[in-house]
C-alpha positions as CSV (number, residue, x, y, z in Angstrom):
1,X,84.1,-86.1,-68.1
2,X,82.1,-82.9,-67.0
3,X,79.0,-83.1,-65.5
4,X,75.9,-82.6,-67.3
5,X,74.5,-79.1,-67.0
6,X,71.1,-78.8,-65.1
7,X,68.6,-77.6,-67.5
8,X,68.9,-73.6,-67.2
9,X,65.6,-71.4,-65.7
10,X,64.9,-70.4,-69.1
11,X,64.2,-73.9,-69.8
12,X,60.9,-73.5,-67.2
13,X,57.7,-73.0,-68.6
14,X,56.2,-69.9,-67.0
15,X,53.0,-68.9,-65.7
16,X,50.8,-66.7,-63.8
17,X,49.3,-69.4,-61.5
18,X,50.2,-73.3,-60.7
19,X,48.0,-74.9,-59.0
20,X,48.8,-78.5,-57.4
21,X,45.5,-80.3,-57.3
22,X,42.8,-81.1,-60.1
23,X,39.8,-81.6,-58.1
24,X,37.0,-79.2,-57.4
25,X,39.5,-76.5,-55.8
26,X,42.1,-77.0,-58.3
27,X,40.0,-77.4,-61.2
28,X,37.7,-74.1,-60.4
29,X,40.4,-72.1,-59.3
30,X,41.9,-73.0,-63.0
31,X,38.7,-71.9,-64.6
32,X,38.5,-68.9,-62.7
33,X,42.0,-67.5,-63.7
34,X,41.5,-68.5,-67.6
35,X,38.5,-66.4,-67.3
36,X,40.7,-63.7,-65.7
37,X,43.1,-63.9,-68.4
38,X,45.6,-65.2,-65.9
39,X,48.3,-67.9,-67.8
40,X,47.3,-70.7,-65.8
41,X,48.4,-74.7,-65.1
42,X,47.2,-77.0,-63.1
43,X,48.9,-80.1,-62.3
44,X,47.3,-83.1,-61.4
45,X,48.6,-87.1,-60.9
46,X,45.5,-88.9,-61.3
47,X,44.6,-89.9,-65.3
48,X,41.5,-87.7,-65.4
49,X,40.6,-84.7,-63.5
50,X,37.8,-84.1,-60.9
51,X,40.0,-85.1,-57.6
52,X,38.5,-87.8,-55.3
53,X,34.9,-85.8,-56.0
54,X,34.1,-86.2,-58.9
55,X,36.5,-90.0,-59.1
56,X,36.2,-91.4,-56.2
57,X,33.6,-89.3,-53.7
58,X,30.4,-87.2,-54.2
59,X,29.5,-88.0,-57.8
60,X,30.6,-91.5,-58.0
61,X,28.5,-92.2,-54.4
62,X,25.5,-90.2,-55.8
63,X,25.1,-92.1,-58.5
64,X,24.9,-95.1,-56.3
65,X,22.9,-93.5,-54.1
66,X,20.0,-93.1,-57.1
67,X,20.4,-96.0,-58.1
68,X,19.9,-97.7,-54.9
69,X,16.8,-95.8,-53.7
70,X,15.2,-96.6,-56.8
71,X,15.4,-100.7,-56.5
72,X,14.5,-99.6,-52.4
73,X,11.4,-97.4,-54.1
74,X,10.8,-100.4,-56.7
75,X,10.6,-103.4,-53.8
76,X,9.0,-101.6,-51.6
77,X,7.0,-98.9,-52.5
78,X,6.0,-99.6,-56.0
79,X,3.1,-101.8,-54.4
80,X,1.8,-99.2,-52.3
81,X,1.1,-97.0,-55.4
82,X,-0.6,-99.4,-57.5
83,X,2.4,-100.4,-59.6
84,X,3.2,-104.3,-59.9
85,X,6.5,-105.3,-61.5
86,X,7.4,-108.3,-59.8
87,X,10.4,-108.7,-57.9
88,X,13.0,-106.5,-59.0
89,X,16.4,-108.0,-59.1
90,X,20.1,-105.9,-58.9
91,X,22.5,-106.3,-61.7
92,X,25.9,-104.8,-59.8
93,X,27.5,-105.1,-63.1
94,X,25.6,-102.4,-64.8
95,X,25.0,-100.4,-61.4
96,X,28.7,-100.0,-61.6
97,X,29.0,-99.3,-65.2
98,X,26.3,-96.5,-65.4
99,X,28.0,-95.2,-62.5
100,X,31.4,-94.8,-64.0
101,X,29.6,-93.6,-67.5
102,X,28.3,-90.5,-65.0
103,X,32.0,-90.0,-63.8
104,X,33.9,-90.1,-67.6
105,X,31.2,-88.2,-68.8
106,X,32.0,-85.0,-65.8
107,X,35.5,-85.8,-65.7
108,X,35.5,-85.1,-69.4
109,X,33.8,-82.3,-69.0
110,X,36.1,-80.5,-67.1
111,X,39.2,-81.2,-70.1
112,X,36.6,-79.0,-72.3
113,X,36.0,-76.5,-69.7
114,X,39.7,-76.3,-69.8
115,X,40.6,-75.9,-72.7
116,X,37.8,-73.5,-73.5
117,X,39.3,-71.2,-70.9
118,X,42.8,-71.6,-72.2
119,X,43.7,-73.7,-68.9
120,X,46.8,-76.0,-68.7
121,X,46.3,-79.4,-67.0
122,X,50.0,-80.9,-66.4
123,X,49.6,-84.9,-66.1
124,X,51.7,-85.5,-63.1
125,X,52.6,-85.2,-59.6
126,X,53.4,-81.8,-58.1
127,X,56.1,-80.7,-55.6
128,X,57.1,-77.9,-54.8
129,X,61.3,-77.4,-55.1
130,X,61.7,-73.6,-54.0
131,X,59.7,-70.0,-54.4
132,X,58.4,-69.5,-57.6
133,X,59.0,-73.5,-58.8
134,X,56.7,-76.5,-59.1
135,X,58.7,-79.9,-60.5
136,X,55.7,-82.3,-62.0
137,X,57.2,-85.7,-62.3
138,X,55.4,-87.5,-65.1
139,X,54.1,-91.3,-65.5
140,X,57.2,-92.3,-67.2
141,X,59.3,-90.6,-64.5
142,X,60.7,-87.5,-66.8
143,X,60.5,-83.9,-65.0
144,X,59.4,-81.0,-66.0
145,X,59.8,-77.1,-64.0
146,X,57.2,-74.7,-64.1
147,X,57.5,-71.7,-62.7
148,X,55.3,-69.2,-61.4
149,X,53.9,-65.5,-59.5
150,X,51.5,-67.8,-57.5
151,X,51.5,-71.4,-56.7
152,X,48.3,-72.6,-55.1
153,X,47.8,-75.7,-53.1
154,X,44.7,-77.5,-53.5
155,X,46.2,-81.1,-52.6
156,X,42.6,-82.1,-50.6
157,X,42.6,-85.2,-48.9
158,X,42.5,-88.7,-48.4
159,X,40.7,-91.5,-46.2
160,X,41.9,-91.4,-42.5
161,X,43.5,-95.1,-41.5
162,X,42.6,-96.4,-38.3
163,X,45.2,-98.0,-36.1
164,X,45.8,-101.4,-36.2
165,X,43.5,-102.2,-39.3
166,X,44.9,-102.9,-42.5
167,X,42.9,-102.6,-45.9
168,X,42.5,-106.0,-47.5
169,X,41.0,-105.7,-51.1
170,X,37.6,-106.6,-50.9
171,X,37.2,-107.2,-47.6
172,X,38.4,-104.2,-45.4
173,X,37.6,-101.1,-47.5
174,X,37.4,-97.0,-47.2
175,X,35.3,-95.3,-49.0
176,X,36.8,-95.8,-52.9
177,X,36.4,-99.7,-52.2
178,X,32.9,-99.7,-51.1
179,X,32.1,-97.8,-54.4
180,X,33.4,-100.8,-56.4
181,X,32.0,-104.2,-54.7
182,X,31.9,-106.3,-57.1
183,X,28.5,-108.3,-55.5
184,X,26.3,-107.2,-52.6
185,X,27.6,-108.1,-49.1
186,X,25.4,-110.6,-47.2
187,X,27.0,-108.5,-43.7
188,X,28.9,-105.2,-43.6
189,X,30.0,-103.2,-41.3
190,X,31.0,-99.6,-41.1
191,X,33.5,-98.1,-38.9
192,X,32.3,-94.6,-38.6
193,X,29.1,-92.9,-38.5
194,X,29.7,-89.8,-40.3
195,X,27.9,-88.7,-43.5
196,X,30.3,-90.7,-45.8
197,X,29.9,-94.2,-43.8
198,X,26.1,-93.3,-43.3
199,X,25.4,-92.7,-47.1
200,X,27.5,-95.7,-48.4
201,X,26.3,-98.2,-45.6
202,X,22.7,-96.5,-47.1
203,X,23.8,-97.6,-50.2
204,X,24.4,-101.2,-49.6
205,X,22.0,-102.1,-47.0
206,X,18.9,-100.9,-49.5
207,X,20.8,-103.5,-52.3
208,X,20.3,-106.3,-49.7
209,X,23.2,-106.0,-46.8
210,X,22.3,-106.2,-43.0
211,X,24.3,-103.3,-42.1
212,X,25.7,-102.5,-38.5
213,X,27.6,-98.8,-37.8
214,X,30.3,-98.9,-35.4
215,X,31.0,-95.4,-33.9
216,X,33.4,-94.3,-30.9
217,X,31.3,-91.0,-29.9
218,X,27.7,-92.0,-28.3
219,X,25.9,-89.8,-31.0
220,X,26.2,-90.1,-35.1
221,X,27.4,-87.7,-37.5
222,X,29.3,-85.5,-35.3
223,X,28.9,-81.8,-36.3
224,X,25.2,-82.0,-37.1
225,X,22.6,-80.6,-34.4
226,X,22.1,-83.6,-31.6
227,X,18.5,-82.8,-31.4
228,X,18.6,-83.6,-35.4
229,X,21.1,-86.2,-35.0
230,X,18.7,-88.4,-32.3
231,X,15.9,-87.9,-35.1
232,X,17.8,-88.7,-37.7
233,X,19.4,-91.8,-36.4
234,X,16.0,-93.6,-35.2
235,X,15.2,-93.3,-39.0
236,X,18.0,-95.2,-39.8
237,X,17.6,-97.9,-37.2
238,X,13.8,-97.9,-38.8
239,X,15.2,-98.2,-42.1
240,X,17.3,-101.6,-40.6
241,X,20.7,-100.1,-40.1
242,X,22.3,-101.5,-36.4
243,X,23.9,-99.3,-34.1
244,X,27.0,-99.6,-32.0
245,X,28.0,-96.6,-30.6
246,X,30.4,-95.8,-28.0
247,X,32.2,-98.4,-29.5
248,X,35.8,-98.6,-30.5
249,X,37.8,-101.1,-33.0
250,X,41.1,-101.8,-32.1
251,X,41.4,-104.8,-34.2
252,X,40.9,-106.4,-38.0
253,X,41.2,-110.2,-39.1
254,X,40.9,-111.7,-42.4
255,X,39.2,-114.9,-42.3
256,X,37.7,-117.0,-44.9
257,X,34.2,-116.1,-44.7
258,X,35.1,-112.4,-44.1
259,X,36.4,-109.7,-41.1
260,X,37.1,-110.6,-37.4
261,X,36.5,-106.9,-35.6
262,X,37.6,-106.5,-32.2
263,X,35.6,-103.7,-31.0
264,X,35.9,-102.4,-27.3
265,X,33.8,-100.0,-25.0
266,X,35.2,-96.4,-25.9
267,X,35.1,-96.0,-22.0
268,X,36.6,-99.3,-21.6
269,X,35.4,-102.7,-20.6
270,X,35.6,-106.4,-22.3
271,X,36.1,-106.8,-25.8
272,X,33.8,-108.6,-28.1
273,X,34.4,-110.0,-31.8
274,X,32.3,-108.9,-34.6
275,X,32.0,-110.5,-38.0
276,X,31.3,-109.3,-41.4
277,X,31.6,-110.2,-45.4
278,X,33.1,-106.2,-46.2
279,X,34.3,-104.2,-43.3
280,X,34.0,-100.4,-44.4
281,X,36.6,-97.9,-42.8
282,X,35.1,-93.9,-42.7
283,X,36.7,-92.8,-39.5
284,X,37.0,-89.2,-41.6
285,X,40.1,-87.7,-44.0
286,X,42.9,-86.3,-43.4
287,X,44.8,-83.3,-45.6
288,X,46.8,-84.6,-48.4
289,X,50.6,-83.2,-48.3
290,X,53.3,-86.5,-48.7
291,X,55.7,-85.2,-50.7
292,X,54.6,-82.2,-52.0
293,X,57.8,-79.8,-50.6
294,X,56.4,-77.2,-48.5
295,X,59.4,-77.6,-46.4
296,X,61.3,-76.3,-49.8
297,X,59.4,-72.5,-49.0
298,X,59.1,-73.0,-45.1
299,X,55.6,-74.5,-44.5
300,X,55.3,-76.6,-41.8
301,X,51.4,-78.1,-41.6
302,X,49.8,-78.4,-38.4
303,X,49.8,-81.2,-35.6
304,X,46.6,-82.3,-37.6
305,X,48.2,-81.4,-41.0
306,X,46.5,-79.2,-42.5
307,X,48.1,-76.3,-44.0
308,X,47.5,-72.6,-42.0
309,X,46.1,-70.0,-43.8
310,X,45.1,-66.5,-43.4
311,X,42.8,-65.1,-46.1
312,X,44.0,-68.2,-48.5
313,X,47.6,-66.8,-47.6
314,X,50.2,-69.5,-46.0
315,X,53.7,-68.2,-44.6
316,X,55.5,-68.5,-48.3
317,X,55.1,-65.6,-50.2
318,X,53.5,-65.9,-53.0
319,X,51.8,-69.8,-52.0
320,X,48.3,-69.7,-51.6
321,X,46.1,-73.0,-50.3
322,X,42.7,-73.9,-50.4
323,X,40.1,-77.3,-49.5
324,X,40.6,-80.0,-48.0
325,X,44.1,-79.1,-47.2
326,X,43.6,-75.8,-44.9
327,X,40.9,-74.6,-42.6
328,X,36.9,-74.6,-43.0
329,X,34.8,-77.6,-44.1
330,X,36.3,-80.7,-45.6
331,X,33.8,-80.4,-48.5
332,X,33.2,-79.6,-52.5
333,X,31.6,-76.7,-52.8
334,X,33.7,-75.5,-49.8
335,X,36.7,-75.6,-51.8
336,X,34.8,-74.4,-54.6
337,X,34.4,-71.4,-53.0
338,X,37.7,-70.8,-52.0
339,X,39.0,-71.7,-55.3
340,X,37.2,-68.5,-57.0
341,X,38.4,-66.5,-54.0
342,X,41.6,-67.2,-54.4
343,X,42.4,-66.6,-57.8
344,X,40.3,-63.4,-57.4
345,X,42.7,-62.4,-54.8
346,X,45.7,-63.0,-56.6
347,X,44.3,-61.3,-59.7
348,X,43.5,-58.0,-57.1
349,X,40.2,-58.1,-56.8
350,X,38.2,-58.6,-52.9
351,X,38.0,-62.5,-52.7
352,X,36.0,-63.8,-49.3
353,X,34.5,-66.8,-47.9
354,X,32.8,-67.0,-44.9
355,X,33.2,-70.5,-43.5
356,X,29.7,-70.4,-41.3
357,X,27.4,-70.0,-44.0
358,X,28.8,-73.3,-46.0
359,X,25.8,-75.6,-45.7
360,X,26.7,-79.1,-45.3
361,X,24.5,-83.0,-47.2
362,X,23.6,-86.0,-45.5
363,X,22.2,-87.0,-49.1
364,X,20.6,-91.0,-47.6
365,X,16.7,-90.7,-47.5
366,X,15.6,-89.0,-46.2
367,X,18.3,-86.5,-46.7
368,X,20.1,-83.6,-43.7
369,X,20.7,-80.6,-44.5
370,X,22.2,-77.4,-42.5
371,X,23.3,-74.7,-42.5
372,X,24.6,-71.7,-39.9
373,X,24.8,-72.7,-36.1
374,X,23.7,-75.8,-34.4
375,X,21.5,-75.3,-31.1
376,X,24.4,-77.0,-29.4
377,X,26.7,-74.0,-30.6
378,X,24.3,-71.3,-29.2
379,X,23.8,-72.7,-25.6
380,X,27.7,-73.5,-25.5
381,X,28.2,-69.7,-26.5
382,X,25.5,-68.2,-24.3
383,X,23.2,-66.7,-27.0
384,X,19.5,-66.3,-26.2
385,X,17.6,-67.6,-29.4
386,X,14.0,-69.0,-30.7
387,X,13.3,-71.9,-32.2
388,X,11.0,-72.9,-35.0
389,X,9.8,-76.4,-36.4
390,X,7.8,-77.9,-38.6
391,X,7.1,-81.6,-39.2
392,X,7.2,-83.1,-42.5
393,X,4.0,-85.3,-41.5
394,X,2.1,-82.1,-41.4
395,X,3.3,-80.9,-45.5
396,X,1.1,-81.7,-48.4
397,X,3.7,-82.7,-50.6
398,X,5.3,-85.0,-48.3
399,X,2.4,-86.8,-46.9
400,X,1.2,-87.5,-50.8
401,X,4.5,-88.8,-51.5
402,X,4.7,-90.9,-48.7
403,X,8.0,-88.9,-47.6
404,X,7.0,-87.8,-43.9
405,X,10.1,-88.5,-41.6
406,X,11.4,-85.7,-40.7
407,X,11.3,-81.9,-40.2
408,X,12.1,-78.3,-40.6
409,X,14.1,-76.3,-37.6
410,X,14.8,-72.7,-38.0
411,X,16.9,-71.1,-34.9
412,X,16.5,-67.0,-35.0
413,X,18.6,-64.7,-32.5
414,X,15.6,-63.9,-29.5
415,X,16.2,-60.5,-29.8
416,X,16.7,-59.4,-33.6
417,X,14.9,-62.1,-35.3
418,X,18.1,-63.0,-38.0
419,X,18.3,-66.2,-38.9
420,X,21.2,-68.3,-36.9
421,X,21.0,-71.7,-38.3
422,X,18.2,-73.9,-40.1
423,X,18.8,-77.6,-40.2
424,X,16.0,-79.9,-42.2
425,X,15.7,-83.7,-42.2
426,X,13.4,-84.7,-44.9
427,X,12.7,-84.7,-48.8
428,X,14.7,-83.2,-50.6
429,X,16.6,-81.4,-47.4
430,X,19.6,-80.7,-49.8
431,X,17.6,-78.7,-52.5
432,X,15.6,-76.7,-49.6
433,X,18.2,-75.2,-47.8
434,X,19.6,-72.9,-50.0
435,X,16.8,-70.5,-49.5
436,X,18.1,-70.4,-45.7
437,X,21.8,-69.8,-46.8
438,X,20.4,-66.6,-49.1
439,X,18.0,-65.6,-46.0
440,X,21.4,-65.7,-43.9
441,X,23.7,-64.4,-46.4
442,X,21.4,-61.2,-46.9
443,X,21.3,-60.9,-42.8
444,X,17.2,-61.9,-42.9
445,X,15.1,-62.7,-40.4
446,X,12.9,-65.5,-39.9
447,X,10.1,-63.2,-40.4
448,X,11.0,-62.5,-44.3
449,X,11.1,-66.1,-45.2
450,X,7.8,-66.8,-42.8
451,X,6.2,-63.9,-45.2
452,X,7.8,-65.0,-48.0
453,X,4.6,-66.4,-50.7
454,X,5.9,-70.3,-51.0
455,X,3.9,-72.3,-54.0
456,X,1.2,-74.9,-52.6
457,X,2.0,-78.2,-52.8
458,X,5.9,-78.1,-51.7
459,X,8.0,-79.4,-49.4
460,X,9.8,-76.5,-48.7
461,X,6.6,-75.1,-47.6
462,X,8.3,-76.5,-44.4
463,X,11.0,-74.4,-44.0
464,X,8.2,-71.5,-44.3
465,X,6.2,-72.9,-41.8
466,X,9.4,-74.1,-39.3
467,X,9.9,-69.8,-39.6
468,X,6.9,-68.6,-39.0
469,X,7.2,-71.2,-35.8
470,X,10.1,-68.9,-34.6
471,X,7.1,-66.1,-33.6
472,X,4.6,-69.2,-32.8
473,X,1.6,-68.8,-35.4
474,X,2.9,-72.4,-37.6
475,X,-0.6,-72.5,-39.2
476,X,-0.7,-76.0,-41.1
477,X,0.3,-78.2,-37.9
């Protein structure tokens, strides 16, 4: 008998743009092109679009993060203001049901967007078979070609594993498990103290766990100024969170009570066991490629695996990639950015991102904010510059609210006054720094925002006062 014939090209359906990926790269990047008039698909596995953001990540741990502050606020500052209500209790049931209603509710939002912009979303898994060609394998298994001018990789990424530490359900967790505990842990530990472990061992230790962070570097949140990061973690601490930190795990155990940790001096020395209800595992993500065919055009990702770009550009002609999956910040609105860039791009018009003004959300309480360069990035690269600073003990608004740790730091070249970083610990931190990222973005100087009329009482007042620092006439402290 003769063998079947393979379905011919014509059989494809075509498009302008395919984009692998539904989250906040993908999903943009599909907007953008419907808006563009560009014939556009975007193929995505999970059942709802969004990516691990909107699922799984930022909005999902927002909402928790609200929710938690709130019964923190309601224990145990409620009193302090006059307002008696008892003893609140936490109901994890409907914590975790609001929360998801918040996550159908955006997720849904993005179908509408969609379709109102004449977007395709292809249920599936992506792979890339050869130039031009995206096969999306379907729930049920069947296949389908698409083919395409411009393919655009927007993959993103997933928890990093740590070596010799399996995830038990429950018990040993990244970051999608510790969203969905079904009860508060009486002990937890985190393996990691970047943002993501900090805001979801936040989380649970304001609902009633004794939290301890377990970190390999001697500092937290790597990335963030040190002078910031010192500040910021004695708040923690004060808040009840335990340090460990030069500290390494190099072994898990499940026992019947909880975790067995073996954690280890990062420099070396004598092991000792730790013990916990719910270990947490946020040792950082890594890009998402398994399976996706890259070798099929002649991408070969990194040592690190992400995916090499130049202006959004890989080696394949015609393949474009953007978020998690190439260079620049592993975050949202990074990918964001180069979503609308890209599609821009393809459609001929100038598309740019420029990967130092991306400012980057500690959102615990109080929250860290930056933007621009650390003051460990401008002594490492020899550049002469002033510093500004403001304390949030010395704002209005702050010290009314009861929300004084904290402060302002504005770092201005010593010579031209522009603006090269501004990092804020306090209320609100991810709200305030915008105005630094459109002082930076227009090339200002700490002088224009230090003259800049701020209304009386606000916190970002601060920032104002943190600028006016920079030249040494801070008036309110």
């Amino acid at each position: 008998m003769a063998e079947a014939a393979s379905p011919s090209p014509a059989a494809a359906k075509s498009y302008d743009v395919v984009i692998i990926g539904g989250g906040p790269g993908g999903y943009n990047a599909a907007i953008r092109a419907g808006q563009l008039g560009l014939s556009v698909a975007c193929v995505e596995m999970r059942e709802t679009l969004g990516g691990t953001c909107l699922n799984v990540g930022c909005m999902p741990s927002k909402a928790m993060l609200h929710a938690s502050e709130l019964f923190e606020a309601a224990t145990k500052e409620f009193p302090t203001l006059g307002i008696e209500i008892g003893t609140p209790k936490i109901n994890v049931d409907q914590l975790q049901k609001q929360k998801q209603e918040s996550v159908t509710a955006l997720t849904k939002g993005i179908e509408f967007l969609f379709k109102k912009n004449k977007a395709d979303w292809i249920k599936g898994r992506g792979r890339i078979t050869g130039p031009g060609q995206v096969e999306v394998e379907a729930a049920d298994g069947s296949k389908t070609t698409l083919t395409a001018k411009d393919i655009v990789i927007a993959t993103g990424s997933e928890p990093t594993p740590l070596p010799g530490v399996e995830f038990i359900e429950g018990k040993v967790v990244d970051s999608t498990g510790a969203l969905a505990l079904p009860a508060v842990p009486r002990t937890m530990i985190v393996v990691g103290a970047g943002i993501i472990g900090l805001e979801l061992g936040s989380v649970w230790r304001r609902l009633g766990a004794q939290v301890t962070v377990v970190e390999y570097l001697p500092r937290i949140t790597p990335g963030m100024d040190s002078d910031v990061a010192t500040a910021f973690q004695r708040v923690l601490t004060k808040q009840g969170m335990t340090f460990k930190l030069g500290s390494k795990v190099t072994a898990a155990k499940s026992v019947k009570d909880g975790v067995e940790l073996t954690v280890e001096p990062a420099a070396g020395g004598e092991a000792e066991t730790l013990k916990a209800d719910v270990v947490l595992v946020a040792i950082g993500r890594r890009p998402y490629t398994q399976g996706l065919g890259l070798e099929t055009v002649g991408i070969e990702p990194d040592k690190r695996g992400f995916v090499t770009q130049d202006h959004l550009k890989t080696g394949a002609k015609g393949v474009w990639v953007i978020g998690d999956v190439t260079s620049g910040p592993m975050l949202a609105h990074k990918a964001e950015e180069d979503a609308v860039a890209v599609i821009e791009l393809i459609a001929g018009k100038a598309g740019h991102v420029d990967y130092d003004m991306v400012p980057s959300v500690v959102y615990t309480f109080p929250e860290v904010a930056w933007v621009g360069k650390t003051e460990d990035q401008l002594k490492a690269d020899g550049i002469a510059y002033k510093v500004g600073k403001f304390p949030f003990t010395a704002n209005s608004r702050a010290k009314i609210n009861h929300e004084t740790d904290g402060y302002a730091k504005v770092l201005a070249d010593a010579t031209t006054d522009r603006i090269l970083g501004v990092h804020i610990m306090g209320p609100q931190a991810g709200e305030m720094i915008h105005e630094a990222c459109v002082a930076m973005a227009f090339g200002g100087a700490s002088e224009d925002v230090a003259r800049i009329c701020h209304a009386h009482p606000t916190r970002s007042e601060a920032v104002k006062q943190a600028a006016m620092g920079v030249e040494g006439w801070t008036m309110q402290a």
